[in-house]
PDB file of N, CA, C and O in Angstrom:
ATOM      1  N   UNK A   1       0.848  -1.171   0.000  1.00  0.00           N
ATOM      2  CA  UNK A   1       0.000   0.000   0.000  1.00  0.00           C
ATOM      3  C   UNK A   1       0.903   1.245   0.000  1.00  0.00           C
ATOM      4  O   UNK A   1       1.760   1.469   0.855  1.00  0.00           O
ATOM      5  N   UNK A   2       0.653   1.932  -0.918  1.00  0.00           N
ATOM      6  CA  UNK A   2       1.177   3.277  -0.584  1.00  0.00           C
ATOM      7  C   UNK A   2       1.745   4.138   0.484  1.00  0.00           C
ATOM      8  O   UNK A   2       1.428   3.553   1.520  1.00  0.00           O
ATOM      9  N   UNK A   3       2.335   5.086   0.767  1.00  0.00           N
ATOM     10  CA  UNK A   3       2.578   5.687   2.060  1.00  0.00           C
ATOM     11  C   UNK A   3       1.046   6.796   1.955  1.00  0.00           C
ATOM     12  O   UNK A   3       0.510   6.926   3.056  1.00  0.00           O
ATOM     13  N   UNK A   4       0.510   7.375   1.070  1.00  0.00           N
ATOM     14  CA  UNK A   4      -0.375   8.305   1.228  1.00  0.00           C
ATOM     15  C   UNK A   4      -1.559   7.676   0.653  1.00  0.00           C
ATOM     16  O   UNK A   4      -2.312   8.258  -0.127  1.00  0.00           O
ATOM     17  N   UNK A   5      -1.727   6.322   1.104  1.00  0.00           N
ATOM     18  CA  UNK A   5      -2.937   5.710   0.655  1.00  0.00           C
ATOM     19  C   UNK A   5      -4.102   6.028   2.121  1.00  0.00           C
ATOM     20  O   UNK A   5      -3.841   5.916   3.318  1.00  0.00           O
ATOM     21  N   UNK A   6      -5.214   6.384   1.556  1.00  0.00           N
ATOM     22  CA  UNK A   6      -6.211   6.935   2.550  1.00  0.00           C
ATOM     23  C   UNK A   6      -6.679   6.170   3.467  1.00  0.00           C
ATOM     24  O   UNK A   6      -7.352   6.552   4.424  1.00  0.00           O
ATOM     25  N   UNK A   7      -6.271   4.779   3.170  1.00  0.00           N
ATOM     26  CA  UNK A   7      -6.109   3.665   4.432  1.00  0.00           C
ATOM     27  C   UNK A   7      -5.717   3.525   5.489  1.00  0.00           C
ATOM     28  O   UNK A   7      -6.194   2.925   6.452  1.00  0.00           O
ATOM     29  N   UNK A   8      -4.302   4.394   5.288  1.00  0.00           N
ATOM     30  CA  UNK A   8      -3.363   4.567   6.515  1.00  0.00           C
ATOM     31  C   UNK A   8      -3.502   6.074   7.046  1.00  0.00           C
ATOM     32  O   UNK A   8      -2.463   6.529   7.524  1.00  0.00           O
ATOM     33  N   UNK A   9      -4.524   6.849   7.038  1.00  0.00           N
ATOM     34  CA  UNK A   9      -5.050   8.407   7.183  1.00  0.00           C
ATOM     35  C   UNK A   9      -6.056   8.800   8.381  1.00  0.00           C
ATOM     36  O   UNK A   9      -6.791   9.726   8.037  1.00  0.00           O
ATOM     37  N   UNK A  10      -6.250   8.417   9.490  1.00  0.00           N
ATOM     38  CA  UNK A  10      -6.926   8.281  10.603  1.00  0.00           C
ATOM     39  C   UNK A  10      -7.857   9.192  10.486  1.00  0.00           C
ATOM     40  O   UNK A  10      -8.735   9.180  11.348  1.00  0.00           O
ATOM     41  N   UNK A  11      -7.926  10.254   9.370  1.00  0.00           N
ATOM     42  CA  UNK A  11      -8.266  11.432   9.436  1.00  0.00           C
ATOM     43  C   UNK A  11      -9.799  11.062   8.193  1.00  0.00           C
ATOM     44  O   UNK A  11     -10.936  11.535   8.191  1.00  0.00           O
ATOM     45  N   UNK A  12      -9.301  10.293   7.505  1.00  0.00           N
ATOM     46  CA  UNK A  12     -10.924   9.947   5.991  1.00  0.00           C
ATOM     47  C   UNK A  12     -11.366   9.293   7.050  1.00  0.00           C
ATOM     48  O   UNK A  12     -12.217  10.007   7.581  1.00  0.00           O
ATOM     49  N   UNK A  13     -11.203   8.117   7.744  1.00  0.00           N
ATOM     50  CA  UNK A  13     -12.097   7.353   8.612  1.00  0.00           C
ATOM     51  C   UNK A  13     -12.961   8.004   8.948  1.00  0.00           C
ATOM     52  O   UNK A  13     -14.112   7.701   8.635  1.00  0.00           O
ATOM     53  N   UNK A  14     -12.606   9.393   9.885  1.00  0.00           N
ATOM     54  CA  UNK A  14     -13.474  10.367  10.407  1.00  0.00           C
ATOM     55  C   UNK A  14     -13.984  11.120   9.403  1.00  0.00           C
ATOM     56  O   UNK A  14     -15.095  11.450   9.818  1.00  0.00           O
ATOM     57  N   UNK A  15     -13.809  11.631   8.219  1.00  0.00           N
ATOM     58  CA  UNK A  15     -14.413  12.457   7.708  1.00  0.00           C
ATOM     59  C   UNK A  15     -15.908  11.764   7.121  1.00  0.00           C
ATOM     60  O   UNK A  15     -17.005  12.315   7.027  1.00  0.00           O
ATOM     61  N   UNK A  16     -15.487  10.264   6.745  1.00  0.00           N
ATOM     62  CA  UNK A  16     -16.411   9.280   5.880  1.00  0.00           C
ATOM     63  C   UNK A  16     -17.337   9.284   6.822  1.00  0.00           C
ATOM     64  O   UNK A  16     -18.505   9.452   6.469  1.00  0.00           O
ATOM     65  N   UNK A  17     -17.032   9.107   8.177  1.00  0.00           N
ATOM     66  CA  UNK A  17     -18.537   8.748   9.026  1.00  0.00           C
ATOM     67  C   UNK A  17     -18.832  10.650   9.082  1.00  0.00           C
ATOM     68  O   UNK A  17     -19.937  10.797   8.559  1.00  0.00           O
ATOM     69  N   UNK A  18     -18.553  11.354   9.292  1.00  0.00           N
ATOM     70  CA  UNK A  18     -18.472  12.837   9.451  1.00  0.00           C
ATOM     71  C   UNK A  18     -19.617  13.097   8.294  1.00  0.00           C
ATOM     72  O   UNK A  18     -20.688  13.675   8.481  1.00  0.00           O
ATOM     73  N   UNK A  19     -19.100  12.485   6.945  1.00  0.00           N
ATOM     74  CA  UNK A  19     -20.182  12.748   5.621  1.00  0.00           C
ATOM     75  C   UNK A  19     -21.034  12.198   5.486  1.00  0.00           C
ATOM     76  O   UNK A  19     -21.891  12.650   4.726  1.00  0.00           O
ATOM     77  N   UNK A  20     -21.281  10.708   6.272  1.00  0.00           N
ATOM     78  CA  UNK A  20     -22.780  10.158   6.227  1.00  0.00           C
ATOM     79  C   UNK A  20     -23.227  10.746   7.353  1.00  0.00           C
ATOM     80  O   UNK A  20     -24.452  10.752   7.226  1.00  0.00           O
ATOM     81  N   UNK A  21     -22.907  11.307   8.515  1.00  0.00           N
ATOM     82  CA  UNK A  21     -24.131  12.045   9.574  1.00  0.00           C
ATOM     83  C   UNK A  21     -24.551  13.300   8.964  1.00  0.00           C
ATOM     84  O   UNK A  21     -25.550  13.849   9.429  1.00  0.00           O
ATOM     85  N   UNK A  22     -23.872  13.879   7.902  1.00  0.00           N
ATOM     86  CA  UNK A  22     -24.598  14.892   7.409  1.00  0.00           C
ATOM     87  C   UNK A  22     -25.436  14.826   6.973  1.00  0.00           C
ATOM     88  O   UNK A  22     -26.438  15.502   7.202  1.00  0.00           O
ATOM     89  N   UNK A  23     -25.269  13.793   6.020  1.00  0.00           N
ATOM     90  CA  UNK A  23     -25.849  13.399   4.652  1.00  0.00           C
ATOM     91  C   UNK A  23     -27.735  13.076   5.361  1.00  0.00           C
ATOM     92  O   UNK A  23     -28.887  13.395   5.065  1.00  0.00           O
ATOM     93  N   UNK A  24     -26.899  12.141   6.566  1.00  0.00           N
ATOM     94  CA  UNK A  24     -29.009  11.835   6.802  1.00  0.00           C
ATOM     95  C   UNK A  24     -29.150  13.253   7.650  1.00  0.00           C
ATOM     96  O   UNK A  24     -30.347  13.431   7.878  1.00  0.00           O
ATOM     97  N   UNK A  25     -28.452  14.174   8.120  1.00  0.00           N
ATOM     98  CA  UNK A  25     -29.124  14.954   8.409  1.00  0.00           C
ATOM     99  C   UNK A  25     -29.932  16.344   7.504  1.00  0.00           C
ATOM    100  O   UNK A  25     -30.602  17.355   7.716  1.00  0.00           O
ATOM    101  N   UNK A  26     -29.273  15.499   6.313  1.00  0.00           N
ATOM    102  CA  UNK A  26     -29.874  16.578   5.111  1.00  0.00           C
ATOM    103  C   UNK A  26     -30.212  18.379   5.318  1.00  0.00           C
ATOM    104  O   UNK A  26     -31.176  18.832   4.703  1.00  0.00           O
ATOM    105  N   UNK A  27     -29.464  19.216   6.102  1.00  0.00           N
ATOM    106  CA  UNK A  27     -29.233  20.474   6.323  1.00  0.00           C
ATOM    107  C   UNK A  27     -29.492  21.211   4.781  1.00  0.00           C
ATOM    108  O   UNK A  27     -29.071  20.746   3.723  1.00  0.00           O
ATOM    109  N   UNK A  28     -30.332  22.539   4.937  1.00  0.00           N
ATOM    110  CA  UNK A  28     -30.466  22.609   3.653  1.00  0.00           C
ATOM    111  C   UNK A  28     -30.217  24.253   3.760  1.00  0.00           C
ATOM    112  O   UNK A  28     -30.542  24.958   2.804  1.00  0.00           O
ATOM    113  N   UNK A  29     -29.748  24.721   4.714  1.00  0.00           N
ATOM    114  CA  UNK A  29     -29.431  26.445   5.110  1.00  0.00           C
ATOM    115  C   UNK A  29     -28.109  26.214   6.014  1.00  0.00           C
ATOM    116  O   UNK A  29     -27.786  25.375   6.855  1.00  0.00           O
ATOM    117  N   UNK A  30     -27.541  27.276   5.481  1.00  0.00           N
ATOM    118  CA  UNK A  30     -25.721  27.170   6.421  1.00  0.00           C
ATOM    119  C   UNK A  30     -26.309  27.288   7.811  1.00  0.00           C
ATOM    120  O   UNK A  30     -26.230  26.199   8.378  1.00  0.00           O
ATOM    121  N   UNK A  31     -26.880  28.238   8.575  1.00  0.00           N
ATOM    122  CA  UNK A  31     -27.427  27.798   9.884  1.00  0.00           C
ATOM    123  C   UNK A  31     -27.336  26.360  10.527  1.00  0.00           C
ATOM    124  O   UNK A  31     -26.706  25.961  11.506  1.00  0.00           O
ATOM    125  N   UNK A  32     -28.299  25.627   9.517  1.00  0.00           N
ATOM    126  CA  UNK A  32     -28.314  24.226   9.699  1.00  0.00           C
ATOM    127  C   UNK A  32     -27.398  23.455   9.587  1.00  0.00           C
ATOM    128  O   UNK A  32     -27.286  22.371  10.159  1.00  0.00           O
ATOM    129  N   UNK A  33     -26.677  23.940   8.852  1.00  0.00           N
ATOM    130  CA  UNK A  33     -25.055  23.045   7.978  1.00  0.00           C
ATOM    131  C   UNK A  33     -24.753  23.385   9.566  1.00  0.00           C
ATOM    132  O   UNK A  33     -25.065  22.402  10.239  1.00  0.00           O
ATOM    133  N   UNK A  34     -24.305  24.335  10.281  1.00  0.00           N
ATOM    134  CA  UNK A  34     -23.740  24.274  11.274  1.00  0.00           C
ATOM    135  C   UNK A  34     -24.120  24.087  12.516  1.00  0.00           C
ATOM    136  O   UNK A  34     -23.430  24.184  13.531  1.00  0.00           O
ATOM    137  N   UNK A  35     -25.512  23.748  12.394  1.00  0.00           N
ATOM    138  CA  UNK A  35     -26.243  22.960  13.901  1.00  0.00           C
ATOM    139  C   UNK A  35     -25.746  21.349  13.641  1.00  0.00           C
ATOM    140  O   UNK A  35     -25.238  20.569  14.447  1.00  0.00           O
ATOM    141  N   UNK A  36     -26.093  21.150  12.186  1.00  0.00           N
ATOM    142  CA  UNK A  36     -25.595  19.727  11.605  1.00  0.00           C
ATOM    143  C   UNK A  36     -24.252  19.185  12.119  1.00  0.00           C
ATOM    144  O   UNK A  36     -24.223  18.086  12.672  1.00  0.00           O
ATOM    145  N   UNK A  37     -23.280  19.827  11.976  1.00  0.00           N
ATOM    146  CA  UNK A  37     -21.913  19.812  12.095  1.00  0.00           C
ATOM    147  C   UNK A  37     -21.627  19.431  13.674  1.00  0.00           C
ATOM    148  O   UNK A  37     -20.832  18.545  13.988  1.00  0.00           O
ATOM    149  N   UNK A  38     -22.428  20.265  14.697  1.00  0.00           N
ATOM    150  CA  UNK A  38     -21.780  20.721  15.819  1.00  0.00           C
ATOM    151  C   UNK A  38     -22.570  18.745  16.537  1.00  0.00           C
ATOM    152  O   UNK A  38     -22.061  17.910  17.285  1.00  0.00           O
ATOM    153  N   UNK A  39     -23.694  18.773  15.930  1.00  0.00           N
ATOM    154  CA  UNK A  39     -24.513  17.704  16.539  1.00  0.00           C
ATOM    155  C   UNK A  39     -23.777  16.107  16.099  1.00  0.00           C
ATOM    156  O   UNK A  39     -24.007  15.042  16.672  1.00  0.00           O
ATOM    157  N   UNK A  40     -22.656  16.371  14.679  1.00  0.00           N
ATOM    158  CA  UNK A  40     -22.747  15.224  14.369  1.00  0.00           C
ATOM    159  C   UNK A  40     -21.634  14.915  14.859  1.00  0.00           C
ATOM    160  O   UNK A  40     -21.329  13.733  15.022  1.00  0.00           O
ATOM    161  N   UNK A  41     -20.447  16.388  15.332  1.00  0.00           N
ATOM    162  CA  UNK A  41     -18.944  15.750  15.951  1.00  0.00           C
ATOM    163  C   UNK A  41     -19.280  15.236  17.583  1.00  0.00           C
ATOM    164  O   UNK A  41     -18.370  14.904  18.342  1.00  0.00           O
ATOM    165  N   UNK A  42     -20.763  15.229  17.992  1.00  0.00           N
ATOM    166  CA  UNK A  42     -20.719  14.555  19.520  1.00  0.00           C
ATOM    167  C   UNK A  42     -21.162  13.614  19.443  1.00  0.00           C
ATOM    168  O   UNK A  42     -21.655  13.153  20.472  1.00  0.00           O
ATOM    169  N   UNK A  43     -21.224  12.856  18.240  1.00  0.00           N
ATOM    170  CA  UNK A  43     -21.376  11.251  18.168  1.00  0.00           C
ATOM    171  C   UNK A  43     -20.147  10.832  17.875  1.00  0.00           C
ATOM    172  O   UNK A  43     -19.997   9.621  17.715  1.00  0.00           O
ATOM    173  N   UNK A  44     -19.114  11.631  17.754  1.00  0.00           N
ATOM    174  CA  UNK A  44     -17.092  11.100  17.708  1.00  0.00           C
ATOM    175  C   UNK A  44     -16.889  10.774  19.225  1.00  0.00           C
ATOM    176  O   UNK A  44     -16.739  11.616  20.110  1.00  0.00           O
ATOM    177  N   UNK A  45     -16.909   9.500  19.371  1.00  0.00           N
ATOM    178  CA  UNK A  45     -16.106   9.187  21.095  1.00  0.00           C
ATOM    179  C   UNK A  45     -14.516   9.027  21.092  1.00  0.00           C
ATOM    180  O   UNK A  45     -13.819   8.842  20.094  1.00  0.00           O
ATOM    181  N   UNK A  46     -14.101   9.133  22.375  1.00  0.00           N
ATOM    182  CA  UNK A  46     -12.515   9.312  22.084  1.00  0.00           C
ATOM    183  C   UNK A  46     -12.083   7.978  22.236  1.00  0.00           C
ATOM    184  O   UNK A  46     -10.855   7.929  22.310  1.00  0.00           O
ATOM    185  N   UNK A  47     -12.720   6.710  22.320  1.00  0.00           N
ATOM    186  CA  UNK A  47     -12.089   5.548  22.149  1.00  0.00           C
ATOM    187  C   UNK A  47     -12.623   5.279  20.046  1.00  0.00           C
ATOM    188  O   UNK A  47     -12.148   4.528  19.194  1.00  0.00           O
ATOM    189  N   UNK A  48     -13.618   6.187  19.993  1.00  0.00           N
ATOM    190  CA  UNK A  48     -13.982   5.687  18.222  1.00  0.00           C
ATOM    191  C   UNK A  48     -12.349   6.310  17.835  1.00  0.00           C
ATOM    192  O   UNK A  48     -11.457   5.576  17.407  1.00  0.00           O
ATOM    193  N   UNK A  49     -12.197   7.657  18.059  1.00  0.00           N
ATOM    194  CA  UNK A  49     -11.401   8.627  17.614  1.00  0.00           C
ATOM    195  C   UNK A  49      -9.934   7.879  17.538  1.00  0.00           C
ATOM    196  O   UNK A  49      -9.357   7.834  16.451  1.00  0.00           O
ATOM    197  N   UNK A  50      -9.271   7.225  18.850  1.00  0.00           N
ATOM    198  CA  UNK A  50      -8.411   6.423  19.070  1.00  0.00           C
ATOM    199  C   UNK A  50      -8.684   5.081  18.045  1.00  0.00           C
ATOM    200  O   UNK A  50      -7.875   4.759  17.174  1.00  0.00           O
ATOM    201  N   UNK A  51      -9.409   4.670  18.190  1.00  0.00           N
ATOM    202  CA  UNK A  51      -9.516   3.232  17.355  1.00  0.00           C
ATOM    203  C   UNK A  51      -8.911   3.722  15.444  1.00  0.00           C
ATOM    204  O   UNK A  51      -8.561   2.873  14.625  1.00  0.00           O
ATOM    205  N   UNK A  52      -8.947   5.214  15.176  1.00  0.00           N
ATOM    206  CA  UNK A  52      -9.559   5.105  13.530  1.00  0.00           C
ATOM    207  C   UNK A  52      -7.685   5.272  13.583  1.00  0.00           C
ATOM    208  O   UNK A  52      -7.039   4.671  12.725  1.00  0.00           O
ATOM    209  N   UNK A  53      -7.257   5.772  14.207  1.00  0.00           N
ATOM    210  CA  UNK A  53      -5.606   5.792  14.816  1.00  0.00           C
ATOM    211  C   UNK A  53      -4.578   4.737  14.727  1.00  0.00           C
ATOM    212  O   UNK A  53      -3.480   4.658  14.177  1.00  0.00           O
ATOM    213  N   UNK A  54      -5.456   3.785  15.609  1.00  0.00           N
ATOM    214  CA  UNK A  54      -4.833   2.031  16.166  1.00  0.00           C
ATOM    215  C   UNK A  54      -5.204   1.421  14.790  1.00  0.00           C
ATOM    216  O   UNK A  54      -4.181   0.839  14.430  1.00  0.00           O
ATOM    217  N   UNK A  55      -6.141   1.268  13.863  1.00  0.00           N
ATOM    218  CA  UNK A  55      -6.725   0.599  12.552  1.00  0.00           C
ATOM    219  C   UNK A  55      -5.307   1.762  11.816  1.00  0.00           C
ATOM    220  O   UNK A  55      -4.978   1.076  10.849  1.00  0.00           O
ATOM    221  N   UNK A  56      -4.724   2.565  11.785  1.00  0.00           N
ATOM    222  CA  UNK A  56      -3.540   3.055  10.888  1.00  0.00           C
ATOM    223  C   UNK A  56      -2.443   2.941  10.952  1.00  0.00           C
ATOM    224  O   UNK A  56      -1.507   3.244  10.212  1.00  0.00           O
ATOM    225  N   UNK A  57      -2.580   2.274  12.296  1.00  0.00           N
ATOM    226  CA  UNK A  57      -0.875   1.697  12.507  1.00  0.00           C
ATOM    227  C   UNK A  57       0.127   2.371  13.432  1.00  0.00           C
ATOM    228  O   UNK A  57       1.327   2.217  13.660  1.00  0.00           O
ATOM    229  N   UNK A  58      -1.223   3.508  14.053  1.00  0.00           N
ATOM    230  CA  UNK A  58      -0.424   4.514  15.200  1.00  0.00           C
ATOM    231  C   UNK A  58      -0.172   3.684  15.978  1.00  0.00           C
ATOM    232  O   UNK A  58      -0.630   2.562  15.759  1.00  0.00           O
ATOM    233  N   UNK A  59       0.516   3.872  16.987  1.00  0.00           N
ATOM    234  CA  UNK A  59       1.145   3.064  18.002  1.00  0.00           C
ATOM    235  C   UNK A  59       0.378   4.474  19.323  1.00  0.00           C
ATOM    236  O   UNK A  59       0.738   5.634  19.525  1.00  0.00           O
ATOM    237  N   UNK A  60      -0.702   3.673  19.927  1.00  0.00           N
ATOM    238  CA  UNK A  60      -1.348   4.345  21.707  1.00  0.00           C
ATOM    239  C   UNK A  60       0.090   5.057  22.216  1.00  0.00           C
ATOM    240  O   UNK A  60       1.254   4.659  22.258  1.00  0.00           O
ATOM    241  N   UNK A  61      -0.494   6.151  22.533  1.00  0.00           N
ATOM    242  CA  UNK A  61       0.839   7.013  24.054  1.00  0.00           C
ATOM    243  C   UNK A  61       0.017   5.828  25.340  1.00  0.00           C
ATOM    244  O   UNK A  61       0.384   5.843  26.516  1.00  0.00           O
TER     245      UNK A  61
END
């Protein structure tokens, strides 16, 4: 695999689930885009957040 393959990127993991909570929250005014946003980063837990990390090959502090 590549070194900049999006596999090893802890960061798409989060964005991919980040773009389907939008997506069903279907926001259709920037207002909303940003009630959307704020509601969908408190379904990120810090063991999900850690896990998308440990699945890339980070090594836990």
């Amino acid at each position: 695999m590549p070194d900049h393959s999006p596999d090893l990127n802890p960061i798409e993991k989060a964005f991919a689930k980040l773009k389907a909570l939008l997506r069903k929250m279907a926001a259709r005014t920037i207002t909303d885009l940003w009630d959307a946003i704020r509601d969908a980063l408190r379904e990120f837990t810090p063991g999900e957040c850690a896990n998308y990390f440990g699945s890339a090959g980070y090594e836990p502090r």
